[in-house]
N, C-alpha and C positions, 0 to 999 in steps of 0.2 A: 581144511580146504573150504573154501567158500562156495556155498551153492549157487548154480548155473541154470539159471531160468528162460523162459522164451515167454514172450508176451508174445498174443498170436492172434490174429484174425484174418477172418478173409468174405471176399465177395462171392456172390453167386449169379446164376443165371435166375434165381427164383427158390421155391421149396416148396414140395419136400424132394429130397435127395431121391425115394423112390419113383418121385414122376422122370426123372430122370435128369436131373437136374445138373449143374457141374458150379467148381468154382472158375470161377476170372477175376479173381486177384487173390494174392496169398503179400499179408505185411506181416512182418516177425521184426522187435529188438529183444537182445540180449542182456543180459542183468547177471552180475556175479555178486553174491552175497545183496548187496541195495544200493547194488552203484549201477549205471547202465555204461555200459564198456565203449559205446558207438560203433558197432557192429548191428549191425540188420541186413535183414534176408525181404528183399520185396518183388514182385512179378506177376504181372498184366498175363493171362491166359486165354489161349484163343478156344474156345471150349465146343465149336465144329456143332453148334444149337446156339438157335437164337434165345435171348433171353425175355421172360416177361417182361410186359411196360408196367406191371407194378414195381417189380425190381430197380427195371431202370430209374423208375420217379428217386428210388429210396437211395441208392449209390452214385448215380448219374451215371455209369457207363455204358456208354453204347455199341450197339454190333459194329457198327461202320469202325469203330475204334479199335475194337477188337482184332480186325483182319490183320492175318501178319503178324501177329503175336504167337511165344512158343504155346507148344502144347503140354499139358501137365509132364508126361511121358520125358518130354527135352530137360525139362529141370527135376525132373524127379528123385534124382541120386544126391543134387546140389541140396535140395529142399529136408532129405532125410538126414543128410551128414550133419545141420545146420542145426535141428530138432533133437538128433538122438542122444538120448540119455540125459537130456533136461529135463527140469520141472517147466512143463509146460503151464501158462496162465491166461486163462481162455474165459471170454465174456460168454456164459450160454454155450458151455462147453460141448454138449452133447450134440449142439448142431454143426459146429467146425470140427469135433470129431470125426462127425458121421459121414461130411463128406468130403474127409483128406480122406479115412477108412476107405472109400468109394472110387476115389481116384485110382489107390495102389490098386483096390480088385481088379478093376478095368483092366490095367496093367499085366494084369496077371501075376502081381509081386504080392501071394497072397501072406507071404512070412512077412510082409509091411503092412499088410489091411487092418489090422489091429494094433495103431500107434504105443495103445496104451502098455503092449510088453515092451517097447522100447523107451518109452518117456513117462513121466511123472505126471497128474492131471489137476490144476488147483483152477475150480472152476468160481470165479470170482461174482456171478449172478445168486450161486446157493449161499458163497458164502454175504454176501448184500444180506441177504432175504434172513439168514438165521440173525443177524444183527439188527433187521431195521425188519423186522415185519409188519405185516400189513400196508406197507409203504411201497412208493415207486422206487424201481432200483434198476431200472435203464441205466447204458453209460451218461447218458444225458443230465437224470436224478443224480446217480453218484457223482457226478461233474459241480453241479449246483450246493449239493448238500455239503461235501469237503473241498468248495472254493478251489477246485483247480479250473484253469482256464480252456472253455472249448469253442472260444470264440471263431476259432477258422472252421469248423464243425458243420458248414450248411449243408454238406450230403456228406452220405458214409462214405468210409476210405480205409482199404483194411491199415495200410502203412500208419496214419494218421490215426485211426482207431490204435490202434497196440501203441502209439505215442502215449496217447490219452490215455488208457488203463492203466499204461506203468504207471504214469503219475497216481492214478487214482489209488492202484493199489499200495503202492508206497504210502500212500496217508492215510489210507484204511487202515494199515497193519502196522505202523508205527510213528503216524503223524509228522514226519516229516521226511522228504524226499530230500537225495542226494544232490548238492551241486558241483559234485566233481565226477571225474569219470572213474572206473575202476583201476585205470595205471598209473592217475598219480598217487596213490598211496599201497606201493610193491609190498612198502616194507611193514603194512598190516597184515586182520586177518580178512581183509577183503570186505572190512565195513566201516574203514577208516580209522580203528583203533590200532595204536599199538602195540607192539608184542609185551613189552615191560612198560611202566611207569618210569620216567624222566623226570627230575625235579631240577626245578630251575633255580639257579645262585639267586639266593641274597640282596646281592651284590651287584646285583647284575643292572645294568643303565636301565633307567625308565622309557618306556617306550612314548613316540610322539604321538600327540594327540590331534587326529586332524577332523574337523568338522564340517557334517555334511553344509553342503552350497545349498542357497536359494531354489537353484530348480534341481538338486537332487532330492530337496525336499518334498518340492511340488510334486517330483514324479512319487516320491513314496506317499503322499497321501493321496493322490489319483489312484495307486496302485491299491491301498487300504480300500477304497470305495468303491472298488471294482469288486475286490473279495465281498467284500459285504451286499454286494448288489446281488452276484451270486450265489454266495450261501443263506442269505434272506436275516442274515445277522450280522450283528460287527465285527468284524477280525479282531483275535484273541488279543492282537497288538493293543488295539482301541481301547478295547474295555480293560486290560490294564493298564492303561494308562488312567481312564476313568474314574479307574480302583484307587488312584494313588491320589486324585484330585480332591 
């Protein structure tokens, strides 16, 4: 069976969680095995404390935005069913821990204030940090360093952040991300392969050959120059092809 992940972030009013702090916003997508399924869990929190205007600067969300929004407590049953018994994957895990950990206490739901007996934790900051040390390894660094794109990125956003990590971590841990979802391929084991090996006739008609257009082209070397802008080197495409000239 394929494992069942949550890529997870969220917002705050500020930190640390002891000054008393809360979240206002929680983004989750799901991942089975290294496909993302399109299921996600997202929601604005009205957190009943105004937030820092450091905060604000960093997320852009504002109190006035805030009002009317549920309170953790309204979605809190929604939020555990969505998370439990995943491998959670958390940017700087100990601080989105520490304060979903805070919400449940508040609650008084103290058999939930310690996620970690119910979920799995793959905290994708330490694991940066043992691969690239002495290096920057913000979501921002790892965005630039493995060419994924975070150009909609001008402020935090948890939904939008756990977009961005999927990607990153799927490139981190196996260099290349999924582009299908996890239901069109049932009849794997949930990583696109299938159960048995298939070999194909002989015999069998050659398939047609069709060639990319002028501006399919154009867009894939705009798209090349984008990677390379980003990763501060030329996409593995380029330089083999380079290799071959």
């Amino acid at each position: 069976m394929a494992t069942r992940s949550v890529v997870l972030d969220t917002e705050t009013t500020g930190m640390p969680v002891t000054d008393g702090h809360r979240i206002i916003e929680i983004g989750c997508v799901e991942l089975l095995g290294r496909r993302l399924t399109g299921r996600h869990f997202h929601v604005y929190l009205q957190p009943d404390r105004e937030s820092d205007e450091g905060a604000i600067g960093v997320h852009g969300i504002t109190n006035e935005f805030l009002v009317g929004k549920p309170r953790f407590a309204e979605v809190a049953d929604e939020f555990f069913d969505f998370i439990q018994g995943a491998q959670l994957i958390i940017h700087n895990a100990a601080f989105d821990v520490g304060f979903i950990n805070n919400e449940f206490a508040l609650m008084g739901q103290h058999e939930r204030a310690d996620i970690t007996q119910h979920c799995s934790i793959l905290d994708t900051l330490m694991m940066a940090r043992e691969r690239h040390p002495g290096q920057r390894n913000s979501l921002d660094a790892l965005c630039k360093r493995y060419g994924v794109d975070n150009s909609g990125r001008e402020l935090h956003g948890a939904l939008l952040d756990s977009e961005i990590l999927a990607d990153v971590y799927l490139t981190m841990t196996g260099g290349q991300t999924s582009l299908s979802l996890a239901g069109n391929a049932s009849d794997g084991d949930g990583m696109g392969r299938a159960s048995e090996i298939r070999r194909l006739s002989a015999d069998r008609p050659h398939g047609r050959i069709i060639q990319a257009s002028a501006a399919e082209l154009a867009e894939h070397q705009a798209r090349l120059e984008i990677i390379a802008k980003s990763a501060g080197a030329p996409a593995l495409w380029t330089q083999l092809l380079e290799a071959q000239q």
